[in-house]
PyMOL Python script that loads the backbone (N, CA, C, O; Angstrom):
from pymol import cmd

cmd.read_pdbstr("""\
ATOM      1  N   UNK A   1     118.951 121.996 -58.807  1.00  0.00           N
ATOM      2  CA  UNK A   1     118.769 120.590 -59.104  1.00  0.00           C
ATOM      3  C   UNK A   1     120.091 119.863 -58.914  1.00  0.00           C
ATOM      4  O   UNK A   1     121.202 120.334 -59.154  1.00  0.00           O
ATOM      5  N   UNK A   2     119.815 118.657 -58.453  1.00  0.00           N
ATOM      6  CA  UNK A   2     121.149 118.004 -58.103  1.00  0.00           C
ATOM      7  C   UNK A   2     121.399 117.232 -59.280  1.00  0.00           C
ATOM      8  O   UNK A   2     122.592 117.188 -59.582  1.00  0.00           O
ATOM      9  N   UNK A   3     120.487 116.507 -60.157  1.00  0.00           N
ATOM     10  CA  UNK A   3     121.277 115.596 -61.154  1.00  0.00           C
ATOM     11  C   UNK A   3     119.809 116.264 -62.345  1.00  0.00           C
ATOM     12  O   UNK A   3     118.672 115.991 -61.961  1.00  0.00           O
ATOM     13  N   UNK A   4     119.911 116.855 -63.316  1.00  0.00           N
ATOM     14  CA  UNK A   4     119.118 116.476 -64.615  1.00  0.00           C
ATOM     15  C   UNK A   4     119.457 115.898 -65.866  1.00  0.00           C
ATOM     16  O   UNK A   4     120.607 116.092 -66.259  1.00  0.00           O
ATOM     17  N   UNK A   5     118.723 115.259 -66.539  1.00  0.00           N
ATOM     18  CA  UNK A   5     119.600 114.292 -67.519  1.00  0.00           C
ATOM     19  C   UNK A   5     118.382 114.569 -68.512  1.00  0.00           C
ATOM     20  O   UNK A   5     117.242 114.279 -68.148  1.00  0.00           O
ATOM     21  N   UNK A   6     118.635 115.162 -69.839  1.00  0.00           N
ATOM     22  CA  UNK A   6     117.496 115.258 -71.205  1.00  0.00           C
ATOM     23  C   UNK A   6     118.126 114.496 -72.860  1.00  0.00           C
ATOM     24  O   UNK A   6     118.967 114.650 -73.745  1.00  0.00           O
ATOM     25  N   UNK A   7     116.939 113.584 -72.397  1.00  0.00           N
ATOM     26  CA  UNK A   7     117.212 113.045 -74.196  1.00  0.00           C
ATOM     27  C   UNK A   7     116.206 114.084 -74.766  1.00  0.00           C
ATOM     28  O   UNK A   7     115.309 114.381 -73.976  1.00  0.00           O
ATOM     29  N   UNK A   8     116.179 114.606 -75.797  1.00  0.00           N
ATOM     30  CA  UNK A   8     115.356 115.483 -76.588  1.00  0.00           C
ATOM     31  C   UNK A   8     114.937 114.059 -77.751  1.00  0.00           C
ATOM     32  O   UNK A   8     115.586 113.079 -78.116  1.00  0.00           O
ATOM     33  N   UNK A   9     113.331 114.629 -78.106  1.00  0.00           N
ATOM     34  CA  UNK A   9     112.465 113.772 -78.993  1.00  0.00           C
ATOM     35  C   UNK A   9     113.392 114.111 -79.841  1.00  0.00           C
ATOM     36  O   UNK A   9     114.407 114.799 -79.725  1.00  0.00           O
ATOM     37  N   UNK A  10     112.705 113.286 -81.104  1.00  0.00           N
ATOM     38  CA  UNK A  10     113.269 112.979 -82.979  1.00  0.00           C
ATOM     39  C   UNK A  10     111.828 113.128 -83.219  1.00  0.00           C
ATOM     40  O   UNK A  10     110.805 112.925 -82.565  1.00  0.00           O
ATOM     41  N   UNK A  11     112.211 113.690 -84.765  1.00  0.00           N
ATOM     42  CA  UNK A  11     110.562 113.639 -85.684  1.00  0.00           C
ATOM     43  C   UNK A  11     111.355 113.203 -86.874  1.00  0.00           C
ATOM     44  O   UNK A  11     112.505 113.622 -87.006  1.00  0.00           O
ATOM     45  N   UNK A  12     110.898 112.502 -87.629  1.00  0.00           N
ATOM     46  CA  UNK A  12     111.282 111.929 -88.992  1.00  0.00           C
ATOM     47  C   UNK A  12     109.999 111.560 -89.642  1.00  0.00           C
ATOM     48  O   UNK A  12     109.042 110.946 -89.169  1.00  0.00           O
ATOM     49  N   UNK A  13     110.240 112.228 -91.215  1.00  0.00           N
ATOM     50  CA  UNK A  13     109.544 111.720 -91.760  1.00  0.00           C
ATOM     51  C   UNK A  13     109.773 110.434 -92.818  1.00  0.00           C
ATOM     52  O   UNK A  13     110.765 110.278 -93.529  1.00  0.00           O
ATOM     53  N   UNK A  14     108.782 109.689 -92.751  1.00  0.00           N
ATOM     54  CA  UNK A  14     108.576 108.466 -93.149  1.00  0.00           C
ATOM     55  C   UNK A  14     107.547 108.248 -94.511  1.00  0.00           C
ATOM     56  O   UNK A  14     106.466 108.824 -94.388  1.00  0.00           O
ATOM     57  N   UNK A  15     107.685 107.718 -95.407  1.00  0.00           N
ATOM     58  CA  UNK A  15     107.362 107.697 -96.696  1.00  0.00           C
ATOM     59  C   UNK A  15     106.413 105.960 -96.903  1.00  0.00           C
ATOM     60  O   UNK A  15     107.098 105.025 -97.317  1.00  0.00           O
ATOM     61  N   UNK A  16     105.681 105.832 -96.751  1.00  0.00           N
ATOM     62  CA  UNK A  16     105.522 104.194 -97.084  1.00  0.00           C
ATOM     63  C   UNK A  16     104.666 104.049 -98.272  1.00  0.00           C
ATOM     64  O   UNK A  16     103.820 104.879 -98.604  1.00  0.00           O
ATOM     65  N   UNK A  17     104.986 102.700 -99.042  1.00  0.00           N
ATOM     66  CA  UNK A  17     104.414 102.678-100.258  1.00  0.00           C
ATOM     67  C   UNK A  17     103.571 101.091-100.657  1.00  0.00           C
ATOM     68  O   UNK A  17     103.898  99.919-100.466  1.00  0.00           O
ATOM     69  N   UNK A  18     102.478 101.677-101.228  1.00  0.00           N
ATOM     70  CA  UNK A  18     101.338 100.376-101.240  1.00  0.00           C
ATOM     71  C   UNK A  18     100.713  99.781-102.422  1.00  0.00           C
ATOM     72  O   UNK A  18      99.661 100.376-102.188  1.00  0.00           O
ATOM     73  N   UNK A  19     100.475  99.209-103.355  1.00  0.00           N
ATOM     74  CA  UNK A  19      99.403  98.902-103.746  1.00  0.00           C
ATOM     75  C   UNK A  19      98.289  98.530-103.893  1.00  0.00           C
ATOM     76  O   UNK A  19      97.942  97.395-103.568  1.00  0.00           O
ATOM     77  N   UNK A  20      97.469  99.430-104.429  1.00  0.00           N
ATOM     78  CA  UNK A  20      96.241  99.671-104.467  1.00  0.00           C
ATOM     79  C   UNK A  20      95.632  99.105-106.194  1.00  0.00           C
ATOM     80  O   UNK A  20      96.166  99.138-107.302  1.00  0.00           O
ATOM     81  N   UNK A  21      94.302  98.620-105.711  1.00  0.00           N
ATOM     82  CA  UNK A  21      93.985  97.873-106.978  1.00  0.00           C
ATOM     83  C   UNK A  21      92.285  99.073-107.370  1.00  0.00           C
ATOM     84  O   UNK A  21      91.293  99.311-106.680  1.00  0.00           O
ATOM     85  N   UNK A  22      92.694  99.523-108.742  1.00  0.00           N
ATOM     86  CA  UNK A  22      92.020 100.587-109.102  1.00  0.00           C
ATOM     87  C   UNK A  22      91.134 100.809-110.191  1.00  0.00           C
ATOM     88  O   UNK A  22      91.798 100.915-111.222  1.00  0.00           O
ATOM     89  N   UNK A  23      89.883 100.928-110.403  1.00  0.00           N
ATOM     90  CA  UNK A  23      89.131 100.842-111.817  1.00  0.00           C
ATOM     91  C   UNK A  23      89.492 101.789-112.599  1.00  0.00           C
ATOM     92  O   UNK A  23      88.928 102.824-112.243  1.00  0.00           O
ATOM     93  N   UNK A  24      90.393 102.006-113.811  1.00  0.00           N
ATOM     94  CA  UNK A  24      90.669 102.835-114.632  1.00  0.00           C
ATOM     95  C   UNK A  24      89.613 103.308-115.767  1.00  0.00           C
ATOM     96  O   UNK A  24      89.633 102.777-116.877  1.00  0.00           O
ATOM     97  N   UNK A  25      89.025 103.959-115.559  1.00  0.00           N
ATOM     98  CA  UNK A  25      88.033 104.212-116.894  1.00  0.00           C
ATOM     99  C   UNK A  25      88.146 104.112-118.069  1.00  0.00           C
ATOM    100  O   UNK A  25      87.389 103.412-118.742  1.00  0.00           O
ATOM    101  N   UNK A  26      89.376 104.980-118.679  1.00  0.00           N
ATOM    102  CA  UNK A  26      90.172 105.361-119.592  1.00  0.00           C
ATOM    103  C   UNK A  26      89.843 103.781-120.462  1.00  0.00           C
ATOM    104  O   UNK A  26      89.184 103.472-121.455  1.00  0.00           O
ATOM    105  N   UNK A  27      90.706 103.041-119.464  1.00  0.00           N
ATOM    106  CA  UNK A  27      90.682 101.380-120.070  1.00  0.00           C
ATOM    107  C   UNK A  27      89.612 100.642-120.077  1.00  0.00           C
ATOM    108  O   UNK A  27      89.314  99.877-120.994  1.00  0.00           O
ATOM    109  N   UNK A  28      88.869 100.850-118.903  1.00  0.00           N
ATOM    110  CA  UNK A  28      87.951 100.190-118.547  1.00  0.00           C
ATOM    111  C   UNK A  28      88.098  98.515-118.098  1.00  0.00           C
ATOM    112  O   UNK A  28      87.592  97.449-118.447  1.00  0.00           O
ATOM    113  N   UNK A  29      89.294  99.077-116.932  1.00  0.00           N
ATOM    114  CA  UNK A  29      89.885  97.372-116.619  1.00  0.00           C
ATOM    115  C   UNK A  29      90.290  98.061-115.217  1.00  0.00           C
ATOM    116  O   UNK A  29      90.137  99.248-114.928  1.00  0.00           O
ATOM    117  N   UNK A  30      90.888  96.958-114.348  1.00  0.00           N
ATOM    118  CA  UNK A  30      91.481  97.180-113.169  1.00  0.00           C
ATOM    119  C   UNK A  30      92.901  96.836-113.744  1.00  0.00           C
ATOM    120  O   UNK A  30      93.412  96.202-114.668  1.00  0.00           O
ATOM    121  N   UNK A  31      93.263  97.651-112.621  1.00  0.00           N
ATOM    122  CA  UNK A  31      95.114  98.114-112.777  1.00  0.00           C
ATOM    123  C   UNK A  31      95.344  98.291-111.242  1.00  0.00           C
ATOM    124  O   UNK A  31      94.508  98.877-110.554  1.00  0.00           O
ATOM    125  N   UNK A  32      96.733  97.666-110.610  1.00  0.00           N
ATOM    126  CA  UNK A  32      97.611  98.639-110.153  1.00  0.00           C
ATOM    127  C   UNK A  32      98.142  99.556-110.194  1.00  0.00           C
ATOM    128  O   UNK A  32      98.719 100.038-111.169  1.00  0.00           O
ATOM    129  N   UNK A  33      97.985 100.243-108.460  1.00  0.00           N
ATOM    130  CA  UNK A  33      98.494 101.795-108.345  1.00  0.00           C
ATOM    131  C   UNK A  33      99.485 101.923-107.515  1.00  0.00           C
ATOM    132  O   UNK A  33      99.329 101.135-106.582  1.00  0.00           O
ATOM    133  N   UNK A  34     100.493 102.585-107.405  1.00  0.00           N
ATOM    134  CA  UNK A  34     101.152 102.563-106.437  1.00  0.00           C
ATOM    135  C   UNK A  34     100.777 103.698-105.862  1.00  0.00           C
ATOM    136  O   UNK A  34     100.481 104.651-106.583  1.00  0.00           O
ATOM    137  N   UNK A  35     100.717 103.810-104.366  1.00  0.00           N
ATOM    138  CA  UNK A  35      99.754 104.794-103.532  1.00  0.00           C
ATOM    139  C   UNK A  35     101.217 105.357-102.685  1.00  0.00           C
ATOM    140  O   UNK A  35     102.139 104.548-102.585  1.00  0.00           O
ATOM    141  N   UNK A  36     101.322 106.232-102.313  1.00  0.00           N
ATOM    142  CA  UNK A  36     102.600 106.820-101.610  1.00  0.00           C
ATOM    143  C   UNK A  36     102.267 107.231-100.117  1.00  0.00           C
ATOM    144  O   UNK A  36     101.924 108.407-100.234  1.00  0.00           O
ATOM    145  N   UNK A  37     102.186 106.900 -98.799  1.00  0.00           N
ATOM    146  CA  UNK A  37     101.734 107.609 -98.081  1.00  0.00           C
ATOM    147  C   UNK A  37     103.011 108.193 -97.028  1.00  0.00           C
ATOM    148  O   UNK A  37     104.082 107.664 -96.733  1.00  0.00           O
ATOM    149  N   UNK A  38     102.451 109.417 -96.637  1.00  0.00           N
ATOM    150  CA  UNK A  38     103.468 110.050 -95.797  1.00  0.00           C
ATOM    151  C   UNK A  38     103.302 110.841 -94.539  1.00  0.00           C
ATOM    152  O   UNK A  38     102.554 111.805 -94.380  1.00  0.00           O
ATOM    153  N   UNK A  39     104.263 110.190 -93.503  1.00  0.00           N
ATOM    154  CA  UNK A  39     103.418 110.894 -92.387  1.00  0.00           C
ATOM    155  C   UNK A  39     105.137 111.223 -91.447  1.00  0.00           C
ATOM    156  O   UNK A  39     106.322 111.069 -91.743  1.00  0.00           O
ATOM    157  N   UNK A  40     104.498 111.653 -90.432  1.00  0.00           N
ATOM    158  CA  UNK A  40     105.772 111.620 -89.066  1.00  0.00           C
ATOM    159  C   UNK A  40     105.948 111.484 -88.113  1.00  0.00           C
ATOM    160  O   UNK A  40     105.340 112.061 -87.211  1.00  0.00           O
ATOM    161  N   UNK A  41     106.675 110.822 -87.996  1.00  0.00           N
ATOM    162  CA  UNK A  41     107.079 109.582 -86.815  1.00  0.00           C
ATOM    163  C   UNK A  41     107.721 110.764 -85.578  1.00  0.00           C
ATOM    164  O   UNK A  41     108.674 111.543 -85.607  1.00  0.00           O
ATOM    165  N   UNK A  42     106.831 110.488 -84.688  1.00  0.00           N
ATOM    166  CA  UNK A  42     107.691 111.459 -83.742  1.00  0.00           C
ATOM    167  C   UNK A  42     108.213 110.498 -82.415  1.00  0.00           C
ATOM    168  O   UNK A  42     107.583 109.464 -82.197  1.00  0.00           O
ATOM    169  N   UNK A  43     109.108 110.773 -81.737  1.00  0.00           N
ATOM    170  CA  UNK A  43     109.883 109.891 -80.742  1.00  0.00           C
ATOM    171  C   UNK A  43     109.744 111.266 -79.693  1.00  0.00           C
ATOM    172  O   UNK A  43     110.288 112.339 -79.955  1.00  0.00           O
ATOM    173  N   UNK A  44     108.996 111.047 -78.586  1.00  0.00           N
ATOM    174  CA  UNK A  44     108.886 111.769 -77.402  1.00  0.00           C
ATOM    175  C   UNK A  44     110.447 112.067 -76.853  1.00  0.00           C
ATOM    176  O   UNK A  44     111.288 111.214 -77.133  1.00  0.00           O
ATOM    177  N   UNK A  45     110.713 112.814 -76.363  1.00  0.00           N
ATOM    178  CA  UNK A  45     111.902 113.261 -75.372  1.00  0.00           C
ATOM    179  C   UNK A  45     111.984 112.809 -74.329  1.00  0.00           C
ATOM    180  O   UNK A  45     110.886 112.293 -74.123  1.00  0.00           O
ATOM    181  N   UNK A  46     112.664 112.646 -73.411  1.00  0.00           N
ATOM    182  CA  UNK A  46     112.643 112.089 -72.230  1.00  0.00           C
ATOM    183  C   UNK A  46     113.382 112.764 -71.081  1.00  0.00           C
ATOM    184  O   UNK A  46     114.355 113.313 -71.598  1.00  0.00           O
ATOM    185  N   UNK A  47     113.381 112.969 -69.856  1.00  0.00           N
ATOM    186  CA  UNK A  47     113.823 113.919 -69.159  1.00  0.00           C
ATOM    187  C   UNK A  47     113.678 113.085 -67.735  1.00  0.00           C
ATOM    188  O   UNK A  47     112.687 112.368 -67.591  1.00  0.00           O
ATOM    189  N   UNK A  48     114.988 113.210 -66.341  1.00  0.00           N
ATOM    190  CA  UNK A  48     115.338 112.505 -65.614  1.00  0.00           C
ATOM    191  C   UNK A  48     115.734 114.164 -64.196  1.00  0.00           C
ATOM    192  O   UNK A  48     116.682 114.864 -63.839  1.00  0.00           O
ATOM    193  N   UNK A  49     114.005 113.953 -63.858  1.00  0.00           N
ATOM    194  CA  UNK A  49     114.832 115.118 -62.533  1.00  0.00           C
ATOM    195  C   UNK A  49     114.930 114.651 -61.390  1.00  0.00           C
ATOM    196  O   UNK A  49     114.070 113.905 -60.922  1.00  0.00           O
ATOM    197  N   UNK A  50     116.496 115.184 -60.453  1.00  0.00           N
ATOM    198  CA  UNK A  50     116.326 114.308 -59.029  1.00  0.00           C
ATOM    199  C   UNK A  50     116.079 116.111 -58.719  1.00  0.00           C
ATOM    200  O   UNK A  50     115.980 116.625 -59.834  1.00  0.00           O
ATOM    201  N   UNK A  51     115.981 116.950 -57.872  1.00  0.00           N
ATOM    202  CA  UNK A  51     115.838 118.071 -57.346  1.00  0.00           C
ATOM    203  C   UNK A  51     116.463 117.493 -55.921  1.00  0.00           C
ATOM    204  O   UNK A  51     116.263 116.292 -55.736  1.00  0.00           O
ATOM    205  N   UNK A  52     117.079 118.093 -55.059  1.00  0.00           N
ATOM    206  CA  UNK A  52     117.501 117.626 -53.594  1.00  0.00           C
ATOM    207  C   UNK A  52     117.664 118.744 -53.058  1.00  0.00           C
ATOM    208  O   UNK A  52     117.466 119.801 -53.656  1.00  0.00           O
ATOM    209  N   UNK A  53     118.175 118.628 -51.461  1.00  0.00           N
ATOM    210  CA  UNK A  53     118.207 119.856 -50.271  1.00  0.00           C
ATOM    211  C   UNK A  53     119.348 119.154 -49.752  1.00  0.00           C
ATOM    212  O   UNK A  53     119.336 118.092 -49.131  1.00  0.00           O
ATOM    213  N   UNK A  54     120.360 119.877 -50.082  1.00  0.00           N
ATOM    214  CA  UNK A  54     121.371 119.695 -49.098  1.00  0.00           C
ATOM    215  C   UNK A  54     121.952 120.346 -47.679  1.00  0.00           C
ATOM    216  O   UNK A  54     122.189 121.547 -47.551  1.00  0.00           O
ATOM    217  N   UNK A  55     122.126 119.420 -46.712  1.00  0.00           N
ATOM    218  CA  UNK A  55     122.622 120.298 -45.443  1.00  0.00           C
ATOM    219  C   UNK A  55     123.780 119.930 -45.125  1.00  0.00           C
ATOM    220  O   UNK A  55     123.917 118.793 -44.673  1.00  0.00           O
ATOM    221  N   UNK A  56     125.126 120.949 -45.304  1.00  0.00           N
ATOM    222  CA  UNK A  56     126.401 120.840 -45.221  1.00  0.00           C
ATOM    223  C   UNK A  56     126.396 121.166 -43.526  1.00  0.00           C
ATOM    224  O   UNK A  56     126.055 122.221 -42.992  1.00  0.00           O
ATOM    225  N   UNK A  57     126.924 119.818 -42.817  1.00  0.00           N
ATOM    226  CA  UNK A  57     127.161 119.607 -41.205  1.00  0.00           C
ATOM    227  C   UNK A  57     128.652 120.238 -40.620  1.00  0.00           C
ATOM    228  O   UNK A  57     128.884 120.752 -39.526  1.00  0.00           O
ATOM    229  N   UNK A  58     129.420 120.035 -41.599  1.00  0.00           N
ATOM    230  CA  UNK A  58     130.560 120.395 -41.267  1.00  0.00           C
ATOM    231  C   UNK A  58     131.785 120.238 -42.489  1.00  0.00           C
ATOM    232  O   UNK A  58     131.517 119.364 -43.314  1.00  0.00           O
ATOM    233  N   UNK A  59     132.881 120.852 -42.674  1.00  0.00           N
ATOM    234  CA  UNK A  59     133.474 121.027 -43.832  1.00  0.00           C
ATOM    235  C   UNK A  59     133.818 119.222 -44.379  1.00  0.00           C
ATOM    236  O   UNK A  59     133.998 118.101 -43.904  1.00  0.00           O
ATOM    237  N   UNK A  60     133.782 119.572 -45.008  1.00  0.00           N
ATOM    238  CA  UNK A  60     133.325 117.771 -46.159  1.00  0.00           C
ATOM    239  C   UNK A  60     133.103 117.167 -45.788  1.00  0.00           C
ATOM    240  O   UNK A  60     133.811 116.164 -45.693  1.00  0.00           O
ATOM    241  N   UNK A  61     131.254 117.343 -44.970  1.00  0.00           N
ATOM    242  CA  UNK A  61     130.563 116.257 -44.359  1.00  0.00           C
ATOM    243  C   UNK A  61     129.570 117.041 -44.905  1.00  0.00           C
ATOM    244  O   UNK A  61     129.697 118.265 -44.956  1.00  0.00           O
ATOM    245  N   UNK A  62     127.991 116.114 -45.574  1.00  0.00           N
ATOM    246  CA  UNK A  62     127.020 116.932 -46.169  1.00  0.00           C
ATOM    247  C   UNK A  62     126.028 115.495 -46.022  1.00  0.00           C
ATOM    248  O   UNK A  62     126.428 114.334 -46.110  1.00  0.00           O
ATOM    249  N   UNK A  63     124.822 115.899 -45.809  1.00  0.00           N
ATOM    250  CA  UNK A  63     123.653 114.929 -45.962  1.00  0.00           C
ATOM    251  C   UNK A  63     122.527 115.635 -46.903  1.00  0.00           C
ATOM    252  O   UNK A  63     122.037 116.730 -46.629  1.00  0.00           O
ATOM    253  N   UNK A  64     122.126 114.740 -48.232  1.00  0.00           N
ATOM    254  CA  UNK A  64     120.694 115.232 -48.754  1.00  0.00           C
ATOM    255  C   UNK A  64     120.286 114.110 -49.221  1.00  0.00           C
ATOM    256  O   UNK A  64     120.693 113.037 -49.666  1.00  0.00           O
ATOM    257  N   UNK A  65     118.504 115.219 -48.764  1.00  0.00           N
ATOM    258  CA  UNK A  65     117.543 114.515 -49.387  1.00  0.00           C
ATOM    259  C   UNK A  65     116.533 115.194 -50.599  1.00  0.00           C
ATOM    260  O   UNK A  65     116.217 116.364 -50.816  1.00  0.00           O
ATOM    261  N   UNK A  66     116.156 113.840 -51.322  1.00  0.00           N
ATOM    262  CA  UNK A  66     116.254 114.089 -52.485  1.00  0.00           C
ATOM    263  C   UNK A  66     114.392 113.171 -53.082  1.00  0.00           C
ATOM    264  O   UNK A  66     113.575 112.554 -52.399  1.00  0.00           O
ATOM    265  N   UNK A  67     114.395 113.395 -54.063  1.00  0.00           N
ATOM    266  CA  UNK A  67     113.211 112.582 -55.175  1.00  0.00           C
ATOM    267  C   UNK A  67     113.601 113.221 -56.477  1.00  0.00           C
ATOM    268  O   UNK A  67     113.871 114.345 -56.900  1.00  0.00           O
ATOM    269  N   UNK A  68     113.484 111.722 -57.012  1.00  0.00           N
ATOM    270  CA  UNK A  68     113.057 111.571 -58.221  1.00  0.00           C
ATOM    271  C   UNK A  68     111.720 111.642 -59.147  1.00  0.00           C
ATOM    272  O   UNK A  68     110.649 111.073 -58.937  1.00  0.00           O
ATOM    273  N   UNK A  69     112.104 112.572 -60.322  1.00  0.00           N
ATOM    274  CA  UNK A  69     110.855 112.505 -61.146  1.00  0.00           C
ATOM    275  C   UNK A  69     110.678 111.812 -62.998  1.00  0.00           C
ATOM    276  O   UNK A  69     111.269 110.738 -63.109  1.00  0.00           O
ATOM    277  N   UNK A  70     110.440 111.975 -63.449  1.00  0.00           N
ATOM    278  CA  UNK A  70     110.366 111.464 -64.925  1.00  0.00           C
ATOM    279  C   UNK A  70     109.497 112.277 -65.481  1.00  0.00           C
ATOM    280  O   UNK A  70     108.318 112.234 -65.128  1.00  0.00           O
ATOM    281  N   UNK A  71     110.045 113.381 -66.691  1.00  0.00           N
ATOM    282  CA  UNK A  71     109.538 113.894 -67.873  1.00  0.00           C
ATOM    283  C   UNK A  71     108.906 113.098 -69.334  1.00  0.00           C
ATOM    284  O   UNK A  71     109.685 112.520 -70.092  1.00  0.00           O
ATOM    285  N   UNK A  72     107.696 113.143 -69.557  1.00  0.00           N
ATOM    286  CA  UNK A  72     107.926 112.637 -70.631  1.00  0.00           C
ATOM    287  C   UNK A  72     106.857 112.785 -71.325  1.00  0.00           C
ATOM    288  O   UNK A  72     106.040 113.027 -70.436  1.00  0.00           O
ATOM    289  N   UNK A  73     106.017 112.821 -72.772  1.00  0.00           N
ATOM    290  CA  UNK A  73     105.382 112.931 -73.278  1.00  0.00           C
ATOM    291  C   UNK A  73     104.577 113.990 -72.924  1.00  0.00           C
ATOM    292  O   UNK A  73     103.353 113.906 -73.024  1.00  0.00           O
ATOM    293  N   UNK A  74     105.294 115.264 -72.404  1.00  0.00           N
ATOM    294  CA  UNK A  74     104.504 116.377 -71.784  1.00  0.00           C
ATOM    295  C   UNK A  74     103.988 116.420 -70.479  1.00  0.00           C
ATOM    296  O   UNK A  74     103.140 117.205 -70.051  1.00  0.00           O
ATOM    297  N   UNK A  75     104.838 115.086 -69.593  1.00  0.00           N
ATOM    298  CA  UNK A  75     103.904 115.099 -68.518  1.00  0.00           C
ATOM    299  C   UNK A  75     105.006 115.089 -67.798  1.00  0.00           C
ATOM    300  O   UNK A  75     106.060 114.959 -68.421  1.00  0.00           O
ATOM    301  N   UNK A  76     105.060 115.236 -66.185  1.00  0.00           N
ATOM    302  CA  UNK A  76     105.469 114.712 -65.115  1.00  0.00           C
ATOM    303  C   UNK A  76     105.439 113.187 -64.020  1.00  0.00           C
ATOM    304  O   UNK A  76     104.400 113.189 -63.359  1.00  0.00           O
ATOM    305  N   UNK A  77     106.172 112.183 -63.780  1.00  0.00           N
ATOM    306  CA  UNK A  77     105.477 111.660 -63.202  1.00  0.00           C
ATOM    307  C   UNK A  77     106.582 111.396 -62.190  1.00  0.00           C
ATOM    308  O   UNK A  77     107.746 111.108 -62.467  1.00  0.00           O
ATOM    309  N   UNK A  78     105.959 111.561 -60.764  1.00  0.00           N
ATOM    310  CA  UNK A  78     107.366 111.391 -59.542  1.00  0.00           C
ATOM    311  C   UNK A  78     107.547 109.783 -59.237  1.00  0.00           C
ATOM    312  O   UNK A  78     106.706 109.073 -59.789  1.00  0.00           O
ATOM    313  N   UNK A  79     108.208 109.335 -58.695  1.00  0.00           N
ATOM    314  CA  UNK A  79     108.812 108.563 -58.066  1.00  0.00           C
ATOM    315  C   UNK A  79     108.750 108.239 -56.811  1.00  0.00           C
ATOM    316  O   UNK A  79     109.892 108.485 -56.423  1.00  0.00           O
ATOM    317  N   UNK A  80     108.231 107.892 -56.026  1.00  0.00           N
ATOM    318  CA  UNK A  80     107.574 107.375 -55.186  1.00  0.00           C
ATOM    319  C   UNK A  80     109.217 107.202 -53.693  1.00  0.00           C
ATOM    320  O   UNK A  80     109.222 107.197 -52.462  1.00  0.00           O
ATOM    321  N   UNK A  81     109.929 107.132 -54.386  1.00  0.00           N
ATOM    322  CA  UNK A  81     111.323 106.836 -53.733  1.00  0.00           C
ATOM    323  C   UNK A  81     112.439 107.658 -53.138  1.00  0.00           C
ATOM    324  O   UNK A  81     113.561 107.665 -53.644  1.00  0.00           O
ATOM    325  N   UNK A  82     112.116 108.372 -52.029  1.00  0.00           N
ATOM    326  CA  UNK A  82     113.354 109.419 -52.012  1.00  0.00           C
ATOM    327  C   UNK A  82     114.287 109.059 -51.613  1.00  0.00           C
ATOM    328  O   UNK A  82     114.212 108.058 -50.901  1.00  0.00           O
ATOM    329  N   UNK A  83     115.410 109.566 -51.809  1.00  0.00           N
ATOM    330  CA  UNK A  83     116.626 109.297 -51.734  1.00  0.00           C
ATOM    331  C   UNK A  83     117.295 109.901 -50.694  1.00  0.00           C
ATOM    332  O   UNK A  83     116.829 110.971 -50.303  1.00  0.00           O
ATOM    333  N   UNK A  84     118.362 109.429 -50.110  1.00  0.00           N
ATOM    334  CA  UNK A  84     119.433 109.874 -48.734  1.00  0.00           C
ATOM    335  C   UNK A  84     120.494 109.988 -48.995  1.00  0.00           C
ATOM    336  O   UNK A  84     120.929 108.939 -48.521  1.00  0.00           O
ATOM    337  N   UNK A  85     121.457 110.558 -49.479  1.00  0.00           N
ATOM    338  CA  UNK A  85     122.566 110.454 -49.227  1.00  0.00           C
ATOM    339  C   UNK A  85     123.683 111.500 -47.816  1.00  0.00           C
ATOM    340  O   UNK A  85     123.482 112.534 -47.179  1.00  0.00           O
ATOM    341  N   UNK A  86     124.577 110.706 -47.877  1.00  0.00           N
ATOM    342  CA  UNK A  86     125.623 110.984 -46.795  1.00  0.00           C
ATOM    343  C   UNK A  86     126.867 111.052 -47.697  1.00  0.00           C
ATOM    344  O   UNK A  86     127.083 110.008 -48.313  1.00  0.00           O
ATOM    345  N   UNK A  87     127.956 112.324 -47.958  1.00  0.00           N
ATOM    346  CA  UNK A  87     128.858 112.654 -48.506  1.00  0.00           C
ATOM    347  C   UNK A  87     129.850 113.245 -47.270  1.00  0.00           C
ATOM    348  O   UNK A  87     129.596 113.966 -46.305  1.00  0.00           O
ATOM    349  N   UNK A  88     131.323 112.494 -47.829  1.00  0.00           N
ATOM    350  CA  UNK A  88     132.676 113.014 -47.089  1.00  0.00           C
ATOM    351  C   UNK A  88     133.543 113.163 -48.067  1.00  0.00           C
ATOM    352  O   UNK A  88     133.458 112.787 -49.237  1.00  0.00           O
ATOM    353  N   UNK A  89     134.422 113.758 -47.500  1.00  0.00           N
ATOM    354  CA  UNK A  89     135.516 114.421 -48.363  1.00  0.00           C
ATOM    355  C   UNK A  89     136.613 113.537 -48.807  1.00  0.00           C
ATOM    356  O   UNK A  89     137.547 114.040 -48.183  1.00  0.00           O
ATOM    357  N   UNK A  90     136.946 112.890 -49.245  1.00  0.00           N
ATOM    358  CA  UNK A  90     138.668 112.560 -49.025  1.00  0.00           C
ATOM    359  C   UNK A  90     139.647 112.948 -49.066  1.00  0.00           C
ATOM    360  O   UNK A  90     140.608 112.230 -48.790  1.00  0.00           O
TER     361      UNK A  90
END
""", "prot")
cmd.dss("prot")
cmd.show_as("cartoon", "prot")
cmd.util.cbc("prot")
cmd.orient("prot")
C-alpha cells in the first residue's frame, strides 16, 4: 500500500436522565421519578486506502498508478478517481 491512514472508532458510555410522572400506590397520588437511562454511543472508525503499482523507469524517475478507497462502518467504498503520479529525485 502506498498511503493508509486509520482513525479507530470510540464507544462511550452515556448516562441520560428524565422525569417521569408516576402513580404511587403506597400514597395513592402522582409523584415524580427520576428515570436513569443508559446506553452507548459508538463513533465508527474510519480508514483511508490508496493501494498503487509502481514502475521505477530509471534511477529517481518512477511513475504510479493508483485508487483510492474509504473504510468505514464495516464497509468498503472505492473512489471512482485514480490517481497518476510522476516522481524524480533531487
Amino acid at each position: 500500500f502506498d498511503s493508509f491512514i486509520l482513525f479507530p472508532g470510540q464507544t462511550k458510555t452515556v448516562t441520560d436522565y428524565y422525569q417521569d410522572y408516576v402513580y404511587n400506590e403506597a400514597t395513592m397520588e402522582y409523584q415524580y421519578e427520576t428515570v436513569a437511562y443508559t446506553y452507548q454511543d459508538e463513533k465508527p472508525g474510519f480508514g483511508l486506502l490508496m493501494p498503487g503499482v509502481r514502475w521505477h523507469q530509471a534511477e529517481g524517475k518512477a511513475f504510479q498508478f493508483g485508487f483510492a478507497a474509504i473504510a468505514a462502518n464495516g464497509e468498503i467504498l472505492q473512489i471512482p478517481i485514480p490517481t497518476v503520479q510522476w516522481y524524480r529525485s533531487l
